[in-house]
C-alpha positions as CSV (number, residue, x, y, z in Angstrom):
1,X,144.0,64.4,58.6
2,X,143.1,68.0,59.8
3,X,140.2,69.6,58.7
4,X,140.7,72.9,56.5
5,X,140.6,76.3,58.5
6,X,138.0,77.5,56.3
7,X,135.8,74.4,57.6
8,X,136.8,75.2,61.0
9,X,135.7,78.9,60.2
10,X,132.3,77.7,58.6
11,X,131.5,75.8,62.0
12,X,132.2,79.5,64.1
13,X,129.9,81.3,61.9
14,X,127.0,78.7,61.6
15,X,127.4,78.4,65.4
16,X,126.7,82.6,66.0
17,X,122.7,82.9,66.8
18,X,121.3,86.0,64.9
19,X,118.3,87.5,65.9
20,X,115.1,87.1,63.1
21,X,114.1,91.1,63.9
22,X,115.1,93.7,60.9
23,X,115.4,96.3,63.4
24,X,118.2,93.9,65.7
25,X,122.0,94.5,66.3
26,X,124.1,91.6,65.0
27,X,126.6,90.5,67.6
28,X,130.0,91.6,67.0
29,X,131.0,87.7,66.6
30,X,129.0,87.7,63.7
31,X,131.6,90.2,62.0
32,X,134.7,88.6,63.2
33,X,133.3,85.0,62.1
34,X,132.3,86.2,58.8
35,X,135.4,88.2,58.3
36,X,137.7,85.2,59.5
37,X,135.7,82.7,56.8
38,X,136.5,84.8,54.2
39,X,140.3,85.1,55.0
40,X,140.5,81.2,55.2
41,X,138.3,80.6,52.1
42,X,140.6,82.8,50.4
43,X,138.2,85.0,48.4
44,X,134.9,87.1,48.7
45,X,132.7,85.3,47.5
46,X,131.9,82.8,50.0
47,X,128.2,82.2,48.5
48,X,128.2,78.5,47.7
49,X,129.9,77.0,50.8
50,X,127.3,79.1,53.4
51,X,124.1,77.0,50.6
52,X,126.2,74.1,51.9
53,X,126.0,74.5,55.2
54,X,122.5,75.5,54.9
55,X,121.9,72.1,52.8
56,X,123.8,70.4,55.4
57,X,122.3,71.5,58.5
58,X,124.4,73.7,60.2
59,X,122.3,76.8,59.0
60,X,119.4,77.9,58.4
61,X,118.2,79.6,55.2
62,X,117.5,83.4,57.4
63,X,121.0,82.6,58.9
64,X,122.3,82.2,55.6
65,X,120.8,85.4,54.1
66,X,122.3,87.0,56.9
67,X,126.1,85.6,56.3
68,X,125.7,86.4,53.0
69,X,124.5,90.0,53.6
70,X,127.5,90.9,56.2
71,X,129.9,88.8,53.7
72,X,129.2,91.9,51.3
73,X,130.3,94.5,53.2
74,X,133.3,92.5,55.1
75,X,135.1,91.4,51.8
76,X,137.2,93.7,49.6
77,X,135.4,94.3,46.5
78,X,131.8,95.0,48.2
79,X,130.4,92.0,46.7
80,X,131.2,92.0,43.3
81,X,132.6,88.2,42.8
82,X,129.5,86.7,45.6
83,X,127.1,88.9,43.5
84,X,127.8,86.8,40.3
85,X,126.8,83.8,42.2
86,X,124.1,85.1,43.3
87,X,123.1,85.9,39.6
88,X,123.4,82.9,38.6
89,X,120.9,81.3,41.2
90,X,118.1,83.7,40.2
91,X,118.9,82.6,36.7
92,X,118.7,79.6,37.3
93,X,116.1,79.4,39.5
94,X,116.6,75.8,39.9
95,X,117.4,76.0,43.6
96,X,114.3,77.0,46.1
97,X,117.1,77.8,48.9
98,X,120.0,79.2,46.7
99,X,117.1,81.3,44.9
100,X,115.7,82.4,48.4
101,X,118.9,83.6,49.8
102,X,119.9,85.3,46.5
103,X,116.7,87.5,46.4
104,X,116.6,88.1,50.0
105,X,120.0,89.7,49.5
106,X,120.5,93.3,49.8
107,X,121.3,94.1,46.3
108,X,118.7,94.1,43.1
109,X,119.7,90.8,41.5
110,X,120.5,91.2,37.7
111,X,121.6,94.6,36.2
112,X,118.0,95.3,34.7
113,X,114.4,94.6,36.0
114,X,113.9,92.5,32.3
């Protein structure tokens, strides 16, 4: 049985090195891997399945903060549908690496500071 292309895109982005320093250029493969998983997903919001490859190994958390921080502004609806998920892990707060990733994002989390 084949694996699903959006598997096979997961692999290419969890495979891109990103550099740790704010100040550092992301490698154009970053875009193009991001941009390709979200095609084969089928949707923006590609929030839970980067946790799982974190969970699973084949990320870590900073390179999953970073996915999830280019998926914004790759997608078509500048985040909207991922920032829900990402809501919903501060509100949670029941997840120490879904909670990281969603406050490291680059959007307030929540619509009010209460």
């Amino acid at each position: 049985m084949e694996e699903p292309s959006w598997k096979r895109a997961l692999e290419r982005l969890c495979a891109v090195q990103v550099s740790q320093e704010d100040d550092a250029d992301f490698p154009d493969e970053l875009f193009d891997a991001v941009d390709d998983l979200i095609d084969c997903w089928g949707a923006d919001d590609v929030a839970e399945i980067v946790a799982e490859a974190v969970y699973a190994g084949r990320a870590t958390v900073e390179q999953g903060i970073v996915f999830l921080n280019v998926a914004v502004w790759s997608g078509t609806d500048n985040g909207a549908s991922m920032k829900h998920t990402l809501d919903a892990w501060v509100r949670e707060a029941q997840d120490l690496v879904r909670l990281k990733m969603a406050l490291h994002h680059e959007c307030y989390p929540l619509p009010t500071r209460a």
